[in-house]
KENUDO-132744 format. One record per residue: x, y, z of N, C-alpha, C in turn; residue number from 1; residue in one letter. Coordinates in nm, 2 decimals, always signed. Layout:
! KENUDO-132744
> X_Y_Z_X_Y_Z_X_Y_Z_NUM_a
...
! end
This chain:
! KENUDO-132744
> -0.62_-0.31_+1.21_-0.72_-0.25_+1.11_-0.71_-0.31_+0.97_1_x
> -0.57_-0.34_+0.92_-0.61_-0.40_+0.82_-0.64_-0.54_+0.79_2_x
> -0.63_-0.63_+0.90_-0.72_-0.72_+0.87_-0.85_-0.73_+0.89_3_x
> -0.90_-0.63_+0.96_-1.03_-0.57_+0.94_-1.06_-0.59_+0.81_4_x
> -0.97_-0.53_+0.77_-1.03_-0.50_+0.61_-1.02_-0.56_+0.54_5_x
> -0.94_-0.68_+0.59_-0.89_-0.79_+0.40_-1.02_-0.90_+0.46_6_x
> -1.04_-0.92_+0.59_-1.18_-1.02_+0.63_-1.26_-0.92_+0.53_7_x
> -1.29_-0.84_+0.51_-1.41_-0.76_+0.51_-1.39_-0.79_+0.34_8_x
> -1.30_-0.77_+0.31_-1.32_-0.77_+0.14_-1.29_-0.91_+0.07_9_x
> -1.24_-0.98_+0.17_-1.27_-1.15_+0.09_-1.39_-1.20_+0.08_10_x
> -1.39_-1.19_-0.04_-1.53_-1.21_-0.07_-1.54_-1.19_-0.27_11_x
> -1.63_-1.25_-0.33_-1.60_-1.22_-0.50_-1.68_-1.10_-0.51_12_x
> -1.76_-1.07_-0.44_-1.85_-0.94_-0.48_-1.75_-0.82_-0.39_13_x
> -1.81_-0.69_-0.49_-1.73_-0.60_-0.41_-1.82_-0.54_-0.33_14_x
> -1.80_-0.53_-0.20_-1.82_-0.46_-0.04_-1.95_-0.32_-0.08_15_x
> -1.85_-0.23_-0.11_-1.92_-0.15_-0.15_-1.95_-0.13_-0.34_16_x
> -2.01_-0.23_-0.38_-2.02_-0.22_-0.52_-1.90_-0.19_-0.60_17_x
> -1.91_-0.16_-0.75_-1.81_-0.15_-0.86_-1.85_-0.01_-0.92_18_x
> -1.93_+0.08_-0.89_-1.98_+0.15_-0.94_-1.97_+0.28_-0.88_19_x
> -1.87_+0.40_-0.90_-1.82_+0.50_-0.83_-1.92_+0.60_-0.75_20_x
> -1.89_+0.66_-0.65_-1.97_+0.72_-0.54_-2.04_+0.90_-0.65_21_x
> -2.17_+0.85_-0.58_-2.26_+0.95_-0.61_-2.22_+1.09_-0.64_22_x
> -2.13_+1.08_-0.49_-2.10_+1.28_-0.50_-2.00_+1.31_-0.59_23_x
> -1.89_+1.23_-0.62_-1.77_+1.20_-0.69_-1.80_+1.20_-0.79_24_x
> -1.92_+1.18_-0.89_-1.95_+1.14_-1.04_-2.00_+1.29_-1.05_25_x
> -2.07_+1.37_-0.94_-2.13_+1.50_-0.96_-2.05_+1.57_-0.95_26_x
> -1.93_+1.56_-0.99_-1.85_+1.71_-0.94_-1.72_+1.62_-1.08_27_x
> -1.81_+1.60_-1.19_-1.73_+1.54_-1.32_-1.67_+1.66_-1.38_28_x
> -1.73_+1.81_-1.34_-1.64_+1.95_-1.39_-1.55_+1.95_-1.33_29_x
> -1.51_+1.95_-1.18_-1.36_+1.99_-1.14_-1.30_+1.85_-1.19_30_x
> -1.35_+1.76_-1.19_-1.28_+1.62_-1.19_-1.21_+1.62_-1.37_31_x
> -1.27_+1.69_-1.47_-1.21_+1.64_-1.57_-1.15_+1.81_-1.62_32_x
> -1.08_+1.85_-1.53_-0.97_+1.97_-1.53_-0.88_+1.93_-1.50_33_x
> -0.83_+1.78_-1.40_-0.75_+1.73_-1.34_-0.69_+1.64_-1.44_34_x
> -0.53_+1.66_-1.42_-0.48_+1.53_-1.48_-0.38_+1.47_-1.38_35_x
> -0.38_+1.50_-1.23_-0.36_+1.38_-1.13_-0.44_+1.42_-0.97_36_x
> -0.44_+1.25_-0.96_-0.53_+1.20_-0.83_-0.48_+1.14_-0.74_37_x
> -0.51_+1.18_-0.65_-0.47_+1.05_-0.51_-0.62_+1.02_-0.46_38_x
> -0.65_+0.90_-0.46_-0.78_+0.83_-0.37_-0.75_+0.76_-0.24_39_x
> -0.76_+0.82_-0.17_-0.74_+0.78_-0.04_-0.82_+0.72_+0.04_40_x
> -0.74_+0.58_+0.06_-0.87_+0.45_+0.17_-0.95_+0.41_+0.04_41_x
> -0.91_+0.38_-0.02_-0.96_+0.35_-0.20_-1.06_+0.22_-0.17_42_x
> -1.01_+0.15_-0.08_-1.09_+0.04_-0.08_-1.03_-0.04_-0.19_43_x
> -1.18_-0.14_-0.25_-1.16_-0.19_-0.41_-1.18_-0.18_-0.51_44_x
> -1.15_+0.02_-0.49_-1.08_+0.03_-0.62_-1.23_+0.12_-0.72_45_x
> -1.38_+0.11_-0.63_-1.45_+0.17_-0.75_-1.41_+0.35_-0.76_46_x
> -1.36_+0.40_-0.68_-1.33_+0.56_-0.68_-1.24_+0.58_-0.79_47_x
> -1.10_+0.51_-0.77_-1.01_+0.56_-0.80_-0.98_+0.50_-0.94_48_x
> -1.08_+0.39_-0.97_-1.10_+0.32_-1.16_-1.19_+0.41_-1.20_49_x
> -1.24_+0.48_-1.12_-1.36_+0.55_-1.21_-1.27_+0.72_-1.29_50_x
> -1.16_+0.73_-1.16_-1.09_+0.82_-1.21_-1.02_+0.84_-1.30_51_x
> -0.97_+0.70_-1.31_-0.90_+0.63_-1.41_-0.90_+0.68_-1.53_52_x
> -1.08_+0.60_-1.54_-1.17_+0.63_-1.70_-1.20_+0.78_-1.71_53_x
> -1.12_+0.87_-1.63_-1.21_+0.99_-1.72_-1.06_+1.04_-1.77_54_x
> -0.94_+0.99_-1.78_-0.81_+1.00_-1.82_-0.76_+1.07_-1.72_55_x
> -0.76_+1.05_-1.55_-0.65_+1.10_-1.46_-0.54_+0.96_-1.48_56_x
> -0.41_+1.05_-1.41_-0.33_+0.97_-1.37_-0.37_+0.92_-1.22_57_x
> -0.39_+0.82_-1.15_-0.45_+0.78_-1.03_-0.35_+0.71_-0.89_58_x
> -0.33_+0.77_-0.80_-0.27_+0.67_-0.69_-0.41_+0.68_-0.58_59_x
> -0.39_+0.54_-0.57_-0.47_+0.45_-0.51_-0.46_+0.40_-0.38_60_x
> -0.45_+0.48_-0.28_-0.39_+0.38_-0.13_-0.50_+0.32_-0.03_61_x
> -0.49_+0.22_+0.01_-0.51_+0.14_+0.10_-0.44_+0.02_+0.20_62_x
> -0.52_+0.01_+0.29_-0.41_-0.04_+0.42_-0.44_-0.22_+0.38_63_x
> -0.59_-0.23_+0.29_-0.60_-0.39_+0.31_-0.53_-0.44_+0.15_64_x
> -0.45_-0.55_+0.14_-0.37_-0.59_+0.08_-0.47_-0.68_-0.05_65_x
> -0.63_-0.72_+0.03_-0.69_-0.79_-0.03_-0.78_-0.71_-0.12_66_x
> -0.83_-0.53_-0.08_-0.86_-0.45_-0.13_-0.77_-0.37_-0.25_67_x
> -0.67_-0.38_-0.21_-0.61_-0.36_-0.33_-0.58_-0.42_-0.48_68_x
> -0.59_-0.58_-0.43_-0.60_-0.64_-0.54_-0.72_-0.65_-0.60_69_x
> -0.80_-0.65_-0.57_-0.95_-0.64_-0.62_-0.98_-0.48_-0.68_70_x
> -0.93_-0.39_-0.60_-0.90_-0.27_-0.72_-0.83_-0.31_-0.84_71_x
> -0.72_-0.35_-0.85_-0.63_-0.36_-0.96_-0.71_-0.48_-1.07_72_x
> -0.80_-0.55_-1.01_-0.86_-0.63_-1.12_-0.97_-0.56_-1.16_73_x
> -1.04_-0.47_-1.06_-1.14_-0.40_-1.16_-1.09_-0.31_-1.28_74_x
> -0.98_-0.24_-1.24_-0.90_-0.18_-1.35_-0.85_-0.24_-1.44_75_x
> -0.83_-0.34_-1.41_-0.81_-0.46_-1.54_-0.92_-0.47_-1.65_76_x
> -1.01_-0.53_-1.59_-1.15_-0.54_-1.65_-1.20_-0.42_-1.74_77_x
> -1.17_-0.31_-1.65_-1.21_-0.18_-1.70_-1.10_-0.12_-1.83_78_x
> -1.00_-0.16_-1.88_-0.91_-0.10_-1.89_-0.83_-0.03_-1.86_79_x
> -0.82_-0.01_-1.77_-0.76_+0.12_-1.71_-0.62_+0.10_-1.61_80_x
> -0.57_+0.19_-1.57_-0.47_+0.13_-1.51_-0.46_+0.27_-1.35_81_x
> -0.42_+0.21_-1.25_-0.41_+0.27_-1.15_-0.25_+0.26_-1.08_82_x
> -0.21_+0.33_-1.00_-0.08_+0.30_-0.89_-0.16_+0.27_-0.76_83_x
> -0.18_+0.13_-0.71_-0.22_+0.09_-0.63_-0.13_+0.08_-0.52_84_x
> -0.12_+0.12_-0.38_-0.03_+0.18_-0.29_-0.10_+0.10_-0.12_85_x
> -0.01_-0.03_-0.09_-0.03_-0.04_+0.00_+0.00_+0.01_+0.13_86_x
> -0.05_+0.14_+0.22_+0.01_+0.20_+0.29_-0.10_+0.21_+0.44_87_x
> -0.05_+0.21_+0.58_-0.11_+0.29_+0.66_-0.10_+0.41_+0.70_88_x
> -0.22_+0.42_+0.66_-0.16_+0.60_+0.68_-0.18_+0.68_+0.79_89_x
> -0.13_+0.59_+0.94_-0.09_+0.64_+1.02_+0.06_+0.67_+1.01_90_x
> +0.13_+0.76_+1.05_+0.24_+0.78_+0.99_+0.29_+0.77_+0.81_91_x
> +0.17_+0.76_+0.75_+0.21_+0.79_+0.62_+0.29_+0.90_+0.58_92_x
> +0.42_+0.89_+0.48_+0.44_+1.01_+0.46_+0.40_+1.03_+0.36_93_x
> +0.35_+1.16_+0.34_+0.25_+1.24_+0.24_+0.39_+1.33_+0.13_94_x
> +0.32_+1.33_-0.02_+0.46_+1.41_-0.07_+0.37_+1.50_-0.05_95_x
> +0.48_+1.62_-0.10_+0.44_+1.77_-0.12_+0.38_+1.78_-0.24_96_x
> +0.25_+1.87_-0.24_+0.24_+1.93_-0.40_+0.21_+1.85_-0.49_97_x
> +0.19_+1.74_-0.51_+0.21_+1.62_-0.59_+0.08_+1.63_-0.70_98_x
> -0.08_+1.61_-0.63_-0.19_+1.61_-0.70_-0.24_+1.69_-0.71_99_x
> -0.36_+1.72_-0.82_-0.41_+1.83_-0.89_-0.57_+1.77_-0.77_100_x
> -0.60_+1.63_-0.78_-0.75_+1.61_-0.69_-0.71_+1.51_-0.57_101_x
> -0.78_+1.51_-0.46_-0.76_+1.42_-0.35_-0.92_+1.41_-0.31_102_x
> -0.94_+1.28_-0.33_-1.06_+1.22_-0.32_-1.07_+1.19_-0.17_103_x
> -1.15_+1.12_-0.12_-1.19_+1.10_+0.02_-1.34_+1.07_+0.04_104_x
> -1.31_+0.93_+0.03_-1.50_+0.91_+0.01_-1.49_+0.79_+0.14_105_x
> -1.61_+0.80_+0.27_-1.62_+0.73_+0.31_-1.50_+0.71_+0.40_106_x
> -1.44_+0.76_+0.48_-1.27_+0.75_+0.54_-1.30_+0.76_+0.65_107_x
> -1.40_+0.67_+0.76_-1.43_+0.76_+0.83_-1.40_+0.60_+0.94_108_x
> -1.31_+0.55_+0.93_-1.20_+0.47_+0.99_-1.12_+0.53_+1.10_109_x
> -1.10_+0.68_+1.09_-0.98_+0.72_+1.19_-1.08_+0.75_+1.32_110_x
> -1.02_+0.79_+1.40_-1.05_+0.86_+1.55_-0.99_+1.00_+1.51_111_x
> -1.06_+1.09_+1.59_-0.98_+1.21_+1.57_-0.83_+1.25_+1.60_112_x
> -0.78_+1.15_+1.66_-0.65_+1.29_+1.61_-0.56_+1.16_+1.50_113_x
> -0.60_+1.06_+1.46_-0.54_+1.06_+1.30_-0.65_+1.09_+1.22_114_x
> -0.72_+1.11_+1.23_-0.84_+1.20_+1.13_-0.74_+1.32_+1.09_115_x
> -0.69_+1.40_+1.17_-0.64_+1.50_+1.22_-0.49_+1.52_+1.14_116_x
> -0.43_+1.41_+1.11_-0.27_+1.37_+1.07_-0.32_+1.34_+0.93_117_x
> -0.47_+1.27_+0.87_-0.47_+1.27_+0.79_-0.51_+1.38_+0.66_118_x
> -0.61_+1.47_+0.74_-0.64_+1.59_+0.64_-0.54_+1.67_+0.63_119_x
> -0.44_+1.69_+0.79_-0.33_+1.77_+0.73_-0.23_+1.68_+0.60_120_x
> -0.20_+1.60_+0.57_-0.15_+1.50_+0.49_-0.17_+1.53_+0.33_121_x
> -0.37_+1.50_+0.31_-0.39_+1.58_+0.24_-0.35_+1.69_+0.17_122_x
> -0.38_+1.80_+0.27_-0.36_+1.89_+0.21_-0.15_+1.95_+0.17_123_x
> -0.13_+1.88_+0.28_+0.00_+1.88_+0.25_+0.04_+1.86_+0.08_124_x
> -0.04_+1.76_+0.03_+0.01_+1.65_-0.12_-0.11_+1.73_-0.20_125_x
> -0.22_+1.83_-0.20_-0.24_+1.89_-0.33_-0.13_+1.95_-0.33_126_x
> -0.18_+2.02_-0.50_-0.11_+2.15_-0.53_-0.14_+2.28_-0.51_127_x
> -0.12_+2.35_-0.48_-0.13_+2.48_-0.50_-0.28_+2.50_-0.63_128_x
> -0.42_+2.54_-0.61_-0.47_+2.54_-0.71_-0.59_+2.43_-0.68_129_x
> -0.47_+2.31_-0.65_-0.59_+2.20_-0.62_-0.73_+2.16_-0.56_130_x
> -0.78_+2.09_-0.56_-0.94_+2.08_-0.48_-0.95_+1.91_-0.39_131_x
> -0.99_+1.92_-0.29_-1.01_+1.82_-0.22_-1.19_+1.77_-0.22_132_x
> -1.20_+1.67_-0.24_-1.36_+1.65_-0.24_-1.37_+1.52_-0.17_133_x
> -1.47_+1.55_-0.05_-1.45_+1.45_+0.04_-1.63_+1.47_+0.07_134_x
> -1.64_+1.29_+0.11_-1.83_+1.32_+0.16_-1.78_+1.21_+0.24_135_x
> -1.91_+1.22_+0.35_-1.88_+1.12_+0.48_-2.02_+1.10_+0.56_136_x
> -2.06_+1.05_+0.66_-2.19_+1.04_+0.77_-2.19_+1.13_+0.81_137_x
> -2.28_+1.23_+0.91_-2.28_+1.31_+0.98_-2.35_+1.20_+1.13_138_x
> -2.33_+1.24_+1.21_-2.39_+1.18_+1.36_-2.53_+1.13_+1.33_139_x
> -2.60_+1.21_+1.25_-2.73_+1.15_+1.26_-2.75_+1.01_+1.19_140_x
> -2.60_+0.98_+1.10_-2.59_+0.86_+1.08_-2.60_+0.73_+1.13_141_x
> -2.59_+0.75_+1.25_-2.62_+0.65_+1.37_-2.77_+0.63_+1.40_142_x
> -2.82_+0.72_+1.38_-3.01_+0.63_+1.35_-3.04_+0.56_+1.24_143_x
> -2.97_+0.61_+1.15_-3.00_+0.55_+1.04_-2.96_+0.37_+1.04_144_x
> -2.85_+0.36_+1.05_-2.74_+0.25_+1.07_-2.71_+0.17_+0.91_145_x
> -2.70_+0.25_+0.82_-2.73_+0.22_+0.71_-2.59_+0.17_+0.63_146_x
> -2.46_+0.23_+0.78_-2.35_+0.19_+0.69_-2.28_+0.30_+0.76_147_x
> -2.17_+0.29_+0.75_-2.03_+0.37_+0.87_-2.03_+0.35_+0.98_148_x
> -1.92_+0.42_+1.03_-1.88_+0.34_+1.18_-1.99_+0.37_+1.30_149_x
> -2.00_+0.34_+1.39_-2.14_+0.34_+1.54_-2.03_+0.46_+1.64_150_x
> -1.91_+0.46_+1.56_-1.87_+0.59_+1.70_-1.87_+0.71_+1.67_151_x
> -1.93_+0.82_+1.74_-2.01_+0.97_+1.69_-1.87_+1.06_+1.69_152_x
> -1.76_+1.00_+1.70_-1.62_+1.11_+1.73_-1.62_+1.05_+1.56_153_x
> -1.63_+0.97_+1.52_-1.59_+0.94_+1.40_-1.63_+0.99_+1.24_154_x
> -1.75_+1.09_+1.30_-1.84_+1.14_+1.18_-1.83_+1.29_+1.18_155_x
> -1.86_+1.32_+1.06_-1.83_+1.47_+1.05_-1.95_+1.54_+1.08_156_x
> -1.92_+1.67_+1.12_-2.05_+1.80_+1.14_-1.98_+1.89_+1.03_157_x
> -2.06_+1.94_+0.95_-2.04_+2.15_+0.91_-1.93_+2.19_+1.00_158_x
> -1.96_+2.21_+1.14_-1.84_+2.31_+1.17_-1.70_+2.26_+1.24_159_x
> -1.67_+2.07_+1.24_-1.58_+2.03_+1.25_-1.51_+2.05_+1.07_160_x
> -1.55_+2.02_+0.99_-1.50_+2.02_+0.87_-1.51_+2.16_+0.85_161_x
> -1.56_+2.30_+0.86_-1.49_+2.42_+0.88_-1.39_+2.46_+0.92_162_x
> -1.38_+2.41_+1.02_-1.27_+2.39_+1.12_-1.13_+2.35_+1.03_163_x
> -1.12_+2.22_+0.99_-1.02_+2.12_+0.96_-0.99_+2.21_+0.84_164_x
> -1.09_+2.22_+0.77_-1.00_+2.29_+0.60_-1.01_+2.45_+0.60_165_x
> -1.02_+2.52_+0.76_-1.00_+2.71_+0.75_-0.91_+2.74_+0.65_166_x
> -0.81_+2.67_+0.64_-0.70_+2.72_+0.51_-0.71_+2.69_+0.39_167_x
> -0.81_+2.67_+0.36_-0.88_+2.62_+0.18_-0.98_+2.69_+0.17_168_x
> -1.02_+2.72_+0.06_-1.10_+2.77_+0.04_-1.23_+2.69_+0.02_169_x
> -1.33_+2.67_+0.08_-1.46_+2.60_+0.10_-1.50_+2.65_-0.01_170_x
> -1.55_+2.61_-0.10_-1.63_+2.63_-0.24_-1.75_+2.52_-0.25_171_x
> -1.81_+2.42_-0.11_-1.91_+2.39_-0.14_-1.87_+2.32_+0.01_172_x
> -2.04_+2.31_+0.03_-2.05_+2.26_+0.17_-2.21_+2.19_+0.22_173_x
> -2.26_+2.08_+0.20_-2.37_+2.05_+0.19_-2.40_+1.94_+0.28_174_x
> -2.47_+1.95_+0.39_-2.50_+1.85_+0.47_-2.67_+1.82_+0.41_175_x
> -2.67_+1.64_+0.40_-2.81_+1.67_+0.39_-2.87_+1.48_+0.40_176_x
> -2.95_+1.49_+0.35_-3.03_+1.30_+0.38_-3.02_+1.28_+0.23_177_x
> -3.00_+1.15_+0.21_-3.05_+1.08_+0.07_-3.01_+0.94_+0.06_178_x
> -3.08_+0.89_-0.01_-3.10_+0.72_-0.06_-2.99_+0.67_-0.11_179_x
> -2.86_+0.61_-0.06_-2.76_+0.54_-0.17_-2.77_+0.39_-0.16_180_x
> -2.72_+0.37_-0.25_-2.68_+0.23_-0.31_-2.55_+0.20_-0.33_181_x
> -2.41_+0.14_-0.26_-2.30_+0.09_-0.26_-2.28_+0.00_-0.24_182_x
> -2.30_-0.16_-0.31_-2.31_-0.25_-0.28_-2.38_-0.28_-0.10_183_x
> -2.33_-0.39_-0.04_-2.40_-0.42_+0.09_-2.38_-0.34_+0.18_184_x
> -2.26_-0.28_+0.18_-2.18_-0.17_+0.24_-2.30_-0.04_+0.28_185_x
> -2.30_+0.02_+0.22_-2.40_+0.13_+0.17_-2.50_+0.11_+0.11_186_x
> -2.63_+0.08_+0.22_-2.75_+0.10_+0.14_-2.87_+0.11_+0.25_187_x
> -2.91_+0.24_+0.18_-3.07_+0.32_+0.22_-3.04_+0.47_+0.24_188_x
> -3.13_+0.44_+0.36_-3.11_+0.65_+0.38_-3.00_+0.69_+0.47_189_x
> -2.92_+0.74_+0.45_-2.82_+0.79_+0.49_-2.77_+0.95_+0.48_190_x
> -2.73_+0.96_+0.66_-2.70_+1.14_+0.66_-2.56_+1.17_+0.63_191_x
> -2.55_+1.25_+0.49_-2.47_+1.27_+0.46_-2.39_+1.40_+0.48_192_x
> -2.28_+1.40_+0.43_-2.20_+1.58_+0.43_-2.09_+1.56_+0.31_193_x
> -2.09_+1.66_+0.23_-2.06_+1.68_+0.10_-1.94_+1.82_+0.10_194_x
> -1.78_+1.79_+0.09_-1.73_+1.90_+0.10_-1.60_+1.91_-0.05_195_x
> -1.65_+2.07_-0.14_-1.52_+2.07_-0.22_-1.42_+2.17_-0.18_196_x
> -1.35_+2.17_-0.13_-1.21_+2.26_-0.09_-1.09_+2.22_-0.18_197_x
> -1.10_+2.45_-0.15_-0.98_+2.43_-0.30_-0.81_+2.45_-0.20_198_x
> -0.71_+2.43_-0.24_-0.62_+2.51_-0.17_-0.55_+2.66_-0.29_199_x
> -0.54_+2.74_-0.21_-0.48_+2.89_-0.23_-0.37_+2.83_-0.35_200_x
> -0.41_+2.91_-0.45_-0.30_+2.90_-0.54_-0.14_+2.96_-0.55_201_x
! end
């Protein structure tokens, strides 16, 4: 898998653009109550620079070695500074309690049962208090083909993601269609799902 991904990001332009994810910019209220982040599957880096710039402290992980560096230079560029974290996070060990936010944009790389190793992980490493904000395809993404993976175990529904975070408190839940733009990666109409879960303080 990760050379999946270092082919995929060599290249001077970034994959999925430089310019941080739609749902992640709209939810700048819970995001600037936070003063730490983990971005997970970060890619190159536009989630977790964007987090950067609004004054979090940021860890950054990804499995491709070539996306990580190209995160660290957009933070460069940008000023900003990140902990960029080469890791697979199959068997990743997750700390405890660590972050106030855990991003998750687009992760939709696993099969289910490390899907399954990974949201427990997650939630393992908020805090108490914390919020998880994660958006992904829904199945009907596969008509579209506009960008994510072609296997239907790999995409989320409403009541698989009910399911996964019963022990958080769901404070927003939105499946729906819309037009994005993420560099070549992501672009047109795409079926989305939109989730903020808090964990129990």
């Amino acid at each position: 898998m990760p050379d999946f991904w270092d082919e995929r990001f060599a290249t001077e332009a970034y994959v999925f653009g430089e310019a941080p994810n739609a749902f992640l910019v709209s939810q700048q209220g819970i995001v600037g109550r936070c003063r730490t982040a983990l971005a997970v599957a970060d890619g190159e880096g536009r989630n977790g620079v964007w987090l950067a710039e609004q004054g979090l402290a940021v860890t950054s992980l990804d499995a491709s070695a070539v996306g990580i560096a190209k995160a660290e230079a957009l933070a460069a560029r940008r000023g900003v500074t990140l902990e960029a974290r080469l890791v697979d996070l199959a068997g990743y060990s997750w700390p405890e309690a660590a972050y106030d936010l855990i991003v998750a944009i687009f992760i939709q790389f696993a099969d289910p049962p490390l899907r399954a190793e990974i949201f427990a992980g997650m939630k393992q490493a908020l805090k108490p208090g914390g919020r998880i904000l994660l958006e992904g395809y829904r199945p009907e993404q596969l008509a579209y083909g506009t960008g994510g993976p072609r296997q239907v175990e790999k995409l989320y529904t409403r009541d698989m993601l009910e399911a996964a975070f019963a022990d958080l408190e769901i404070e927003h839940l939105s499946a729906y269609d819309a037009e994005i733009v993420e560099g070549t990666g992501h672009a047109g109409m795409s079926a989305l799902i939109d989730l903020v879960a808090r964990k129990p303080a």
